[in-house]
C-alpha positions in Angstrom: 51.8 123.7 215.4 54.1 125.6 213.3 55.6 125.0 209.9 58.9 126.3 211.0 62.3 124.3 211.6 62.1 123.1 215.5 65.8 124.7 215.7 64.8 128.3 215.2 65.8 129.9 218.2 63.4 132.6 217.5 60.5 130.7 218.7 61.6 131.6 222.5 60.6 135.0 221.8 57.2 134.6 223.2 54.5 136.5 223.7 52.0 134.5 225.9 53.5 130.9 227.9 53.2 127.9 225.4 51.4 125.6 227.8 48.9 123.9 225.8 50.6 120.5 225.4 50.4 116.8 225.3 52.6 114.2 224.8 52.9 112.2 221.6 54.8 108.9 221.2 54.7 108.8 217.6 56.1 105.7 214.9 56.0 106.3 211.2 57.3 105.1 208.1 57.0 106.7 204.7 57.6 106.4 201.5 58.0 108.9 198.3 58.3 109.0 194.8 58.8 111.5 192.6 58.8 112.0 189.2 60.7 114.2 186.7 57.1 115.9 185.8 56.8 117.5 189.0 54.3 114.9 190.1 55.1 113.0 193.9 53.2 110.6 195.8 53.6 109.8 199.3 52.7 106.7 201.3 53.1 105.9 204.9 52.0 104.4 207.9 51.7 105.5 211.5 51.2 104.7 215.4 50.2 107.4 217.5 50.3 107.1 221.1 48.5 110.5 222.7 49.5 111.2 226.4 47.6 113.8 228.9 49.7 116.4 230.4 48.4 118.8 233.1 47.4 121.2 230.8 45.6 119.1 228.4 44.0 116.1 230.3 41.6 113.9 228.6 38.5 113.9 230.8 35.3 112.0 229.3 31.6 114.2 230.2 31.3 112.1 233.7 34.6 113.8 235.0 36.8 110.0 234.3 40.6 110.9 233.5 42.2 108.9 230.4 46.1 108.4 231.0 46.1 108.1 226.8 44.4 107.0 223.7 45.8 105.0 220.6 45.6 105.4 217.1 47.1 103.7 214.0 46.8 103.5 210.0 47.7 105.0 206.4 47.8 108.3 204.8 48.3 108.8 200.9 49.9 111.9 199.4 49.5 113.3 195.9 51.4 116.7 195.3 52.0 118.4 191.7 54.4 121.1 191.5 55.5 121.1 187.7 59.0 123.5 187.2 59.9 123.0 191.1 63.1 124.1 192.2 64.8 123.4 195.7 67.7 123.3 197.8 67.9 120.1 199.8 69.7 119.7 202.9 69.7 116.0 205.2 66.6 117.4 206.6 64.7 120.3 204.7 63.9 121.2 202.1 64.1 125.4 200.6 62.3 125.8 197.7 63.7 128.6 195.4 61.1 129.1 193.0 57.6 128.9 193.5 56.0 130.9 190.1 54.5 127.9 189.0 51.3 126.3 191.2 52.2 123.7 193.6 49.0 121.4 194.1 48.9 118.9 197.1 45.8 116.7 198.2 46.0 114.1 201.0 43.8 111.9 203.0 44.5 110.1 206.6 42.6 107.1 207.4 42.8 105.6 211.1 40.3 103.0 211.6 38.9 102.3 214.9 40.0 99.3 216.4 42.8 98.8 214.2 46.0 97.8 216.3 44.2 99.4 219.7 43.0 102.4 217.9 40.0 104.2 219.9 38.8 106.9 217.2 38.2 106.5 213.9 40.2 109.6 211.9 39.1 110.2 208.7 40.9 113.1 207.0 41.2 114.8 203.5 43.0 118.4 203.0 43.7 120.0 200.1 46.5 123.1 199.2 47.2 125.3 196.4 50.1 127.8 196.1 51.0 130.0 193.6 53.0 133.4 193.1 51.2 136.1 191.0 53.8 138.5 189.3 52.6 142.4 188.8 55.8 143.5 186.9 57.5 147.0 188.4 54.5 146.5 191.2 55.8 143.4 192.6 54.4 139.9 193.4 52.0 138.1 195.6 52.4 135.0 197.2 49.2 133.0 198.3 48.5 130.1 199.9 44.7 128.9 200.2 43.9 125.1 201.7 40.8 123.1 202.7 40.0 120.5 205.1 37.6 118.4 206.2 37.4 115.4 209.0 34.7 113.2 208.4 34.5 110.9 211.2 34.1 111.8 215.2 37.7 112.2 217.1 39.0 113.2 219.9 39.9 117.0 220.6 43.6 116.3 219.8 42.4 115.3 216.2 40.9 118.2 215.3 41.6 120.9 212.5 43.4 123.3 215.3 44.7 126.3 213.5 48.9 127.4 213.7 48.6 130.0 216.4 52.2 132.1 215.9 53.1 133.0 219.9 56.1 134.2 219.2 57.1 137.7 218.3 58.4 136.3 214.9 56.6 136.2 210.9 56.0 132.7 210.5 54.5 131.0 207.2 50.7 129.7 207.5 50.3 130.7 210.9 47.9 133.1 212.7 50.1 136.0 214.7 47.5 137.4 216.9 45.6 133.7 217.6 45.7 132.2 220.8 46.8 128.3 220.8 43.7 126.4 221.1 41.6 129.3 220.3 39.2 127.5 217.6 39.2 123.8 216.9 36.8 123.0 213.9 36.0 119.9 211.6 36.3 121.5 208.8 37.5 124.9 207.3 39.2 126.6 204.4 42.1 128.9 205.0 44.5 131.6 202.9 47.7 133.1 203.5 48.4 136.0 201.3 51.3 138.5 201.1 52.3 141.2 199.1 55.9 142.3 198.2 55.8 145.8 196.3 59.3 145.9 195.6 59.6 149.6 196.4 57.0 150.8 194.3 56.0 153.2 196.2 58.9 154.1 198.5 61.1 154.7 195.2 59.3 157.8 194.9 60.9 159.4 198.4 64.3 159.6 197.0 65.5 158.9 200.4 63.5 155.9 201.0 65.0 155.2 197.6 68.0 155.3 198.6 67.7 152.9 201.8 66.2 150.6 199.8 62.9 150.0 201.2 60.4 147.2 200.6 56.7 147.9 201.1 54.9 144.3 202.0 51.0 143.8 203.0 49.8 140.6 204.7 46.3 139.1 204.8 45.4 136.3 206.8 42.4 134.2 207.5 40.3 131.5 208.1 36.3 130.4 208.2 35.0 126.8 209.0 32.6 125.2 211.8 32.3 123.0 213.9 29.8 119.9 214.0 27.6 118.7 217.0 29.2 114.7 216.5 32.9 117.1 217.2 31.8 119.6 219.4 32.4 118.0 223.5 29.8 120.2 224.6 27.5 118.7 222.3 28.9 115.1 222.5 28.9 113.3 225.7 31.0 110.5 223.7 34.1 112.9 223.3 36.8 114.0 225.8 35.9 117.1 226.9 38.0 120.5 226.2 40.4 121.5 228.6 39.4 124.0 231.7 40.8 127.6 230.3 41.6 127.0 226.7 38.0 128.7 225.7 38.6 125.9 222.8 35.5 126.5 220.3 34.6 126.1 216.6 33.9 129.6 214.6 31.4 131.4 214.5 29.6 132.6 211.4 32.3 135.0 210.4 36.4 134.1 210.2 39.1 135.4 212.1 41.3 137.8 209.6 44.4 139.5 210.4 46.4 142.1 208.5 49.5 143.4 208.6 52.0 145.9 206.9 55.6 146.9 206.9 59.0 147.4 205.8 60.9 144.6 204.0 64.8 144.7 203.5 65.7 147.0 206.6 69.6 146.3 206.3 69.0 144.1 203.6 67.9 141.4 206.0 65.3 142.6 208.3 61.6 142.4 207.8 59.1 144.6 210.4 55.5 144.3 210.6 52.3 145.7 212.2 49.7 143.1 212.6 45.8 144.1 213.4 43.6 141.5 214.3 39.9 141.8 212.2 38.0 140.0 213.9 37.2 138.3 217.2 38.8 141.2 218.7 36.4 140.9 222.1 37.7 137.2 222.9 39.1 137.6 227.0 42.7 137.6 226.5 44.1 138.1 223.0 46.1 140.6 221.6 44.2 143.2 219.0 47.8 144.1 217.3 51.3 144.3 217.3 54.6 144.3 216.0 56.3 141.3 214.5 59.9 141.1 213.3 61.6 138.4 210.6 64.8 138.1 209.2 64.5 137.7 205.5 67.3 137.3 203.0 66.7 137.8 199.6 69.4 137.7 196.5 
């Protein structure tokens, strides 16, 4: 649930045991073109094979255990990011510019019944991303996206937000969430951070000299749940497992906000996190501190 390379060793600093998994025996194929413009789209097709574990067990409202469930179809891709530049690698790619907005809408469509498929999945999300220059007062990076599912699915399908367990910063994820904390149907979220460039820490001539960064962090997200998605509502749907405390939000979102120092050592990023809201959940953590190593040239 992160967007992170699965090689970053980083991830095993964790702060609460990663337990809340399932198996997935997964076949795609894709396909991508892109143009010169800046303008891609993406085609592909997919069998998904969902396996109970332990800790996530699919368990219909009269207590029956499912060993799996099956689904299969097409997703389409449309993405705009005009002036793009990147480093590609066999297997990622860095982009190394992202002033310009980067635009991406996609929809998933798994139809019931189609090659064993037992839910219908009907999915569209869109994303926008853009960084907002403020001269000698630095830049802002944000990231806002949308989502809706349309059709009823099984818990596994739903919109379940990036909860960050580690003690690392990690893009579009939530630092202070608990995995499987909130599962809605549809939401909007935002990612927004602040690099000041020093200007305010240029006026401690010895912060000056150290070559401090100032950067502020805003996170959220706000969306609901429906009744046709909600197992406690829904007889029809697997239920959600025993001591996940899975539920769709409230009235108000969760927000979290941080602050730190960027460029400790020229590569070390340090942050305080505060979680807004939410804060009287059973077991989650209210703040803390998260570390990253950033490189910048």
């Amino acid at each position: 649930y992160l967007y992170t390379s699965k090689d970053n060793i980083f991830l095993m600093l964790k702060r609460k045991k990663d337990d809340k998994i399932q198996y997935l025996r997964q076949s795609k194929f894709d396909y991508k073109l892109e143009l010169e413009n800046g303008f891609s789209v993406g085609a592909g097709f997919e069998h998904n094979i969902h396996e109970a574990s332990d800790f996530l067990p699919f368990v219909d409202a009269l207590g029956n255990r499912r060993a799996n469930y099956k689904e299969a179809g097409f997703n389409v891709t449309l993405r705009y990011a005009p002036g793009e530049k990147f480093v590609q690698t066999r297997s990622y790619r860095f982009p190394i510019n992202i002033d310009n907005p980067i635009i991406t809408l996609s929809h998933t469509y798994l139809p019931k019944g189609f090659l064993g498929s037992q839910f219908e999945v009907n999915k569209t999300e869109i994303g926008v991303q853009k960084r907002f220059w403020f001269s000698a007062w630095g830049y802002t990076d944000v990231i806002v996206k949308a989502a809706k599912i349309w059709s009823k699915v099984a818990y596994p399908d739903l919109l379940i937000p990036n909860a960050n367990l580690s003690y690392t910063i990690q893009p579009e994820s939530y630092t202070l969430m608990n995995a499987m904390e909130f599962a809605n149907d549809q939401n909007i979220s935002w990612d927004v951070t602040y690099w000041l460039n020093g200007a305010l820490l240029n006026y401690v001539p010895v912060l000056k000299k150290l070559k401090l960064r100032e950067v502020v962090s805003f996170r959220g997200l706000y969306g609901s749940l429906s009744k046709k998605n909600d197992p406690t509502k829904n007889e029809d749907l697997y239920q959600f497992p025993l001591g996940t405390n899975c539920r769709g939000l409230g009235k108000k979102p969760y927000m979290e906000i941080g602050a730190g120092l960027d460029n400790i050592f020229t590569f070390l990023r340090v942050d305080y996190v505060w979680r807004l809201t939410y804060r009287d959940t059973p077991g989650v953590n209210k703040s803390g501190v998260r570390i990253q190593l950033h490189f910048t040239f």
